[in-house]
C-alpha positions as CSV (number, residue, x, y, z in Angstrom):
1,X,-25.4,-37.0,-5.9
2,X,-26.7,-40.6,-6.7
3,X,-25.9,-41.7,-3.2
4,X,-27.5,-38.7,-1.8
5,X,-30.6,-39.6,-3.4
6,X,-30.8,-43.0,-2.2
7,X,-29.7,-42.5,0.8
8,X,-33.1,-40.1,0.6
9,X,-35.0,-42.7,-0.2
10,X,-33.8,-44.8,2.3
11,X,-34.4,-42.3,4.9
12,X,-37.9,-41.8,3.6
13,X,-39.0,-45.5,3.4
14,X,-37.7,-45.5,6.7
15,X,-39.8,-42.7,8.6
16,X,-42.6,-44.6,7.4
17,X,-41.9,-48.0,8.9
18,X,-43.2,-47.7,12.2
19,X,-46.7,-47.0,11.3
20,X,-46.7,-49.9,8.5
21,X,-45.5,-52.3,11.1
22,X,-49.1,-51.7,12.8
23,X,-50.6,-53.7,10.0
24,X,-48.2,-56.9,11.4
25,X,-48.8,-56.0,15.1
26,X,-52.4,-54.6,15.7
27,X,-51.8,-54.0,19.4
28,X,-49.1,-51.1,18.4
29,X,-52.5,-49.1,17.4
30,X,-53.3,-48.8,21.6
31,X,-49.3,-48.2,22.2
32,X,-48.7,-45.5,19.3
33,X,-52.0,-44.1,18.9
34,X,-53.7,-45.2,22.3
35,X,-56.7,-46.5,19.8
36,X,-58.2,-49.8,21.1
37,X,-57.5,-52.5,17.7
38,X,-60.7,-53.9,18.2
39,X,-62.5,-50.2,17.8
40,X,-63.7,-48.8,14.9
41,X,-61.2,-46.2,14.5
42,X,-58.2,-49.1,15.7
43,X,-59.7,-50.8,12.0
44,X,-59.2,-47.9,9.8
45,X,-55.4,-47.5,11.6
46,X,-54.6,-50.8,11.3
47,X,-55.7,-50.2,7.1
48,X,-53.7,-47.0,7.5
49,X,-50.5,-49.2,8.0
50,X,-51.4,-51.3,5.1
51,X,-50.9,-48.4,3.2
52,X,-48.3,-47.3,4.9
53,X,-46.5,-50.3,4.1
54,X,-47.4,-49.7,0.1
55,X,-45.0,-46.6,0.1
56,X,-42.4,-48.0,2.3
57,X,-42.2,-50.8,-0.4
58,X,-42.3,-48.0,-3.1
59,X,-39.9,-46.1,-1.4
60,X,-37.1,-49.0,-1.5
61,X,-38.1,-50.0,-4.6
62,X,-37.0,-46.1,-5.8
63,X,-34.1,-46.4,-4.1
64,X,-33.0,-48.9,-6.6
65,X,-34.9,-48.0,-9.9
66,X,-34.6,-44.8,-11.5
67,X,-38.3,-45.5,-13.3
68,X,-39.9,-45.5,-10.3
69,X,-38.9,-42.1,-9.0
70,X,-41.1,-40.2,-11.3
């Protein structure tokens, strides 16, 4: 069951880095969301993946540390 779980967690952390990576790479904002970066609305996505990137890293972090996952 333990492998299960992070396997899970894993899996989870993982749906979620494509939209983080946007944060690293500003022009994936025009190729995923065909949002200019230099817009107003290509700002608040590129913010979006900064957050996005807080619960990959939380994610992984659970993977590992049963404290977390609460």
């Amino acid at each position: 069951m333990e492998l299960a779980t992070k396997l899970s967690w894993f899996g989870l952390g993982a749906v979620h880095i494509l939209p983080a990576a946007v944060l690293f790479a500003p022009m994936l904002t025009q190729y995923l969301y065909e949002v200019s970066p230099d817009a107003d609305v290509g700002l608040l996505i590129i913010h979006r993946g900064a957050l996005f990137l807080a619960i990959v890293c939380i994610c992984l972090f659970a993977a590992f540390d049963l404290r977390v996952r609460r």
